[in-house]
C-alpha positions as CSV (number, residue, x, y, z in Angstrom):
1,X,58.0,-39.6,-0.9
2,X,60.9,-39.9,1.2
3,X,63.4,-39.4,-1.1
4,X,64.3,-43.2,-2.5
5,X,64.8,-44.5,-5.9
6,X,63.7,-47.8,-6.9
7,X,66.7,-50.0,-8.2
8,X,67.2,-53.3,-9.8
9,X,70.4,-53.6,-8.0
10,X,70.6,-53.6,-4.2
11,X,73.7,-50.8,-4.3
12,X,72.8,-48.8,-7.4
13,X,72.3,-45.9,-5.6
14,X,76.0,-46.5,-3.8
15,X,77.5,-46.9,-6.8
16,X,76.0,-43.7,-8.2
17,X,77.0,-42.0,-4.9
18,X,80.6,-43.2,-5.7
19,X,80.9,-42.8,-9.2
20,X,80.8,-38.6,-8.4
21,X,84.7,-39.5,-6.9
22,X,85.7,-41.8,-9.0
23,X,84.7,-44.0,-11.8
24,X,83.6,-47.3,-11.1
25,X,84.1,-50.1,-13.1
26,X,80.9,-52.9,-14.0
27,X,83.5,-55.4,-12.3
28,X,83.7,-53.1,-9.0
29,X,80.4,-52.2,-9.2
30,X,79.3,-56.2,-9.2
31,X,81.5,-56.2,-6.1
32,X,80.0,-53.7,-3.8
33,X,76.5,-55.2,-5.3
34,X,77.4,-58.9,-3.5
35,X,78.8,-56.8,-0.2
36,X,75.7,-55.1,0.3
37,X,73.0,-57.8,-0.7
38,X,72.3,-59.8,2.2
39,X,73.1,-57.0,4.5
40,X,70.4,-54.8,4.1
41,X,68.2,-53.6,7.3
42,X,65.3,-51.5,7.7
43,X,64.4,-48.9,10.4
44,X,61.7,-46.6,11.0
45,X,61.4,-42.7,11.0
46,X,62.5,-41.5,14.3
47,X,64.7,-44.6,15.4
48,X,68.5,-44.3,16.7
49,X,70.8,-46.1,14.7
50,X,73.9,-45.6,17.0
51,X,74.2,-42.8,19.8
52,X,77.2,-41.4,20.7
53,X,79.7,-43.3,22.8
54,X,78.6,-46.7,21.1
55,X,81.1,-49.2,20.0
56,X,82.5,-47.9,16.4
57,X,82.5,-51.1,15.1
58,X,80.4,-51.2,11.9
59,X,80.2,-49.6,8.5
60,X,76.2,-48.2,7.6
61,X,75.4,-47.4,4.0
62,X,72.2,-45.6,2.7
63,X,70.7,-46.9,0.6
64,X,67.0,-45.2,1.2
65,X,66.0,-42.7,3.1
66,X,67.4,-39.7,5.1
67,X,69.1,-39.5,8.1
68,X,70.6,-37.2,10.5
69,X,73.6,-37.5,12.3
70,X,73.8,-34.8,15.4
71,X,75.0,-33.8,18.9
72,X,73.3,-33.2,21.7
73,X,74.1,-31.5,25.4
74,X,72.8,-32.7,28.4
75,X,69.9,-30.6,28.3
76,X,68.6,-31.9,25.4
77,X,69.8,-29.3,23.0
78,X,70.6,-30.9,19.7
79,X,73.1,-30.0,16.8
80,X,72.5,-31.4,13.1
81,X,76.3,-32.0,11.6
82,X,75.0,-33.6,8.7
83,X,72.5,-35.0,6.9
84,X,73.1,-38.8,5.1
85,X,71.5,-39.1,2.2
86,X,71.0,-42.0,-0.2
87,X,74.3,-43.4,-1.3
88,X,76.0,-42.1,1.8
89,X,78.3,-43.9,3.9
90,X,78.3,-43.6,7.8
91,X,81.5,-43.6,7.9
92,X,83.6,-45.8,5.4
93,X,86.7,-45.7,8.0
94,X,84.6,-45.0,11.5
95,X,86.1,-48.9,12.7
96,X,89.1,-47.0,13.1
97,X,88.1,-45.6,16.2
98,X,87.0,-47.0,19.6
99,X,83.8,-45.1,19.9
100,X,80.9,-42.9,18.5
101,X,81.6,-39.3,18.8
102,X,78.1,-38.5,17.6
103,X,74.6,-40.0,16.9
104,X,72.5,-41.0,13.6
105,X,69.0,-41.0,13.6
106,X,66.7,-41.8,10.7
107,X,64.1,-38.6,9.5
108,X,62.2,-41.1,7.2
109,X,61.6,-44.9,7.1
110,X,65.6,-46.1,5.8
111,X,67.0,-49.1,4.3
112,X,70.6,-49.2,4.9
113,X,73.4,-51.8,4.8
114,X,75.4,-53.1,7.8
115,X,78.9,-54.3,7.0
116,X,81.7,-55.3,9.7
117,X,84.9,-54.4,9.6
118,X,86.1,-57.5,8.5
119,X,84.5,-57.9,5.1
120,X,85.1,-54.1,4.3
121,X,88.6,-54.0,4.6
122,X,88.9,-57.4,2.5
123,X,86.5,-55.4,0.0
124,X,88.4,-52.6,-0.4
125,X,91.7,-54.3,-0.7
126,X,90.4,-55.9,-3.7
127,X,90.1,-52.6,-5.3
128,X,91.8,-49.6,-5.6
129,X,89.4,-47.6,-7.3
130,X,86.8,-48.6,-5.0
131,X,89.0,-48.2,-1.7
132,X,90.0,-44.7,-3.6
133,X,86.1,-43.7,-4.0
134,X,85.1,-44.2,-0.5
135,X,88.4,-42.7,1.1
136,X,87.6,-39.5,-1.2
137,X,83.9,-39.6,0.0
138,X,85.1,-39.7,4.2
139,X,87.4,-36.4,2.7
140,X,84.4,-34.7,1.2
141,X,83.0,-35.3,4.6
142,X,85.2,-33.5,6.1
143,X,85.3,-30.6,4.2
144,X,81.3,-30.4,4.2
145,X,81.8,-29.7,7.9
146,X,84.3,-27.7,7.4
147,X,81.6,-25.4,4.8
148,X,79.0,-25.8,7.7
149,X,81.5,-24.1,10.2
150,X,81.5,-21.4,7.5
151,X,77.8,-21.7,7.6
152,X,77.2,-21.1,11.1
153,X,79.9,-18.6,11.8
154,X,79.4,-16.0,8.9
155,X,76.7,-16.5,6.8
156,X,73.2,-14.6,7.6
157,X,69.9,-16.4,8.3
158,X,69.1,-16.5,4.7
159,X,72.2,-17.6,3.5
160,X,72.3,-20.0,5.4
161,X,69.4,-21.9,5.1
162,X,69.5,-20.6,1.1
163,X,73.0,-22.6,1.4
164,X,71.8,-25.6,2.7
165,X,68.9,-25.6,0.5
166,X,72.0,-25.9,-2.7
167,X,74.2,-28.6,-0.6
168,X,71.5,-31.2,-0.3
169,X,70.6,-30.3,-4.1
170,X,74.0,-31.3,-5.1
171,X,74.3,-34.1,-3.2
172,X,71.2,-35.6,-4.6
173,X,71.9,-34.9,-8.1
174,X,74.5,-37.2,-8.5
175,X,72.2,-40.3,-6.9
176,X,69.3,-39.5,-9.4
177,X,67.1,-37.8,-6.7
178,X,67.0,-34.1,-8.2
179,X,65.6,-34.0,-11.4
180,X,66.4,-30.5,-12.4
181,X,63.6,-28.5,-10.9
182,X,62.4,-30.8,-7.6
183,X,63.3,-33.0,-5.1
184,X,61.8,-35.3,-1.8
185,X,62.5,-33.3,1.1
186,X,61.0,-34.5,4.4
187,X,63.9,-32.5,6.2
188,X,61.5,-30.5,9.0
189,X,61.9,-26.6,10.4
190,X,63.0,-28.3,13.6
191,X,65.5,-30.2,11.4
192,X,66.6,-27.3,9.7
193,X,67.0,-25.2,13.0
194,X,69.5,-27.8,14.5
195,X,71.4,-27.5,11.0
196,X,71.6,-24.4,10.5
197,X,71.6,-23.0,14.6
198,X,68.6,-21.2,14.3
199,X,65.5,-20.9,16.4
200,X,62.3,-22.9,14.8
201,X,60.9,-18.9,14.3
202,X,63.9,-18.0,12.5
203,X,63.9,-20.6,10.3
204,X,60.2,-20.2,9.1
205,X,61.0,-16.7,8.4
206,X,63.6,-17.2,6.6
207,X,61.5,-19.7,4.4
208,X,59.1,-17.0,4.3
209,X,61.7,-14.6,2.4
210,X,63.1,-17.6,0.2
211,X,59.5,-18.2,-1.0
212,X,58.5,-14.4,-1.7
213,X,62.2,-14.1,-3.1
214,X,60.6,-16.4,-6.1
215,X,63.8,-18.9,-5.2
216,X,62.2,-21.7,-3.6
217,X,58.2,-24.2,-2.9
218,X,57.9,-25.7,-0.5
219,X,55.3,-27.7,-0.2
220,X,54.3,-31.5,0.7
221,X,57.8,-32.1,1.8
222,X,58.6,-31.2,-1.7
223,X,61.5,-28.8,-2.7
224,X,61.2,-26.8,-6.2
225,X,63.7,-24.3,-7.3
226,X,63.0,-22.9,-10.9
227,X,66.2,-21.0,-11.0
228,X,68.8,-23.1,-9.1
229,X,71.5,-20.5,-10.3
230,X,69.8,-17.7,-8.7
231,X,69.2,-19.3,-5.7
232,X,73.4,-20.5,-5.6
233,X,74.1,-16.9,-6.1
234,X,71.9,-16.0,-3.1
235,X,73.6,-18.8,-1.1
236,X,77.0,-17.4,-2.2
237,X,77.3,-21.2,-2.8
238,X,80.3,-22.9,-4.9
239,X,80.2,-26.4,-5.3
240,X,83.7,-27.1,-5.1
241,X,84.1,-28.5,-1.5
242,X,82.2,-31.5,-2.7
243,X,85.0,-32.5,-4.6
244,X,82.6,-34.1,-7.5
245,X,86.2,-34.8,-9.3
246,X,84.2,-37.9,-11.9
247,X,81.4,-35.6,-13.0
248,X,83.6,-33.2,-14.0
């Protein structure tokens, strides 16, 4: 399990994604459903979507699967700066510039939708609440990475990691991929090192005092949490920077 959601329409999963900013109407909603049909591609676990320094000249939508979108020094060291989950956009406005400043690189086998500029900015003139939605998603963006600068400057090992743990939670929630208690998580310790600037050892200890702290299984690329709450209040995590604005 990977982490995807079967669907009877090609962009459900979008539409939930974008619903948490704003609330989309059946009429949008058929809309983004005729942009994205047709466009869909598949890649495989492992396989480089864009690297950095390519042309920024397309639009890349989840629709299954997880990604990671990173830096890397010449030496090979590598920096997770996000994770794209289902739903997520890669980035609704990246056209605007000349060229990647980062790469995306697929952690399971991914579906995703490829969309030129073109067509998305004739999309998104045709609706406001739409055009609204995914401008408020490229903002939560922003202010993920502003959380993760938090992350990696003053929280600990364990709240870190603990933090992260309640991020991708939230995120998947609103998709239908956390069903209270469990999720798909085929994130790695290598993964989670280069999120969360930790050594692989690190990391594995820190899992170690997550899972005798009763907070967290892992197990079978399955994440449980019994006590979500507790494990928020470990994290010192508010939700708020998500800016879930429609689900309130």
């Amino acid at each position: 399990m990977t982490g995807t959601r079967t669907s009877e329409r090609t962009a459900d999963v979008v539409i939930r994604r974008l619903s948490a900013f704003r609330k989309i109407s059946a009429e949008a909603a058929d809309r983004l459903e005729h942009l994205v049909r047709g466009r869909v591609i598949v890649a495989a676990p492992g396989q480089e979507l864009s690297c950095e320094g390519d042309p920024a000249d397309r639009i890349r939508i989840v629709l299954t699967g997880w990604m990671a979108r990173y830096k890397a020094l010449e030496d090979g060291r590598r920096q997770i700066v996000n994770f794209a989950l289902p739903g997520d956009t890669c980035d609704a406005l990246i056209y605007l510039l000349r060229r990647m400043d980062h790469s995306i690189v697929c952690l399971t086998p991914v579906t995703f939708a490829e969309i030129d500029r073109e067509h998305f900015e004739i999309f998104i003139a045709s609706d406001r609440t739409l055009a609204e939605a995914f401008w408020c998603e490229t903002l939560s963006n922003a202010a993920i990475q502003r959380e993760w600068t938090m992350n990696l400057g003053r929280r600990d090992a364990f709240e870190r990691v603990a933090h992260l743990l309640c991020e991708l939670i939230e995120r998947l929630r609103p998709v239908g991929l956390w069903d209270g208690h469990a999720c798909a998580f085929p994130v790695t310790q290598l993964d989670l090192a280069d999120a969360t600037g930790l050594s692989v050892v690190h990391v594995n200890r820190t899992l170690q005092e997550l899972r005798s702290s009763g907070l967290i299984v892992l197990r079978d690329r399955m994440l449980t949490v019994n006590d979500l709450d507790a494990l928020k209040s470990a994290a010192l995590f508010n939700p708020d920077y998500l800016h879930y604005v429609a689900l309130e």
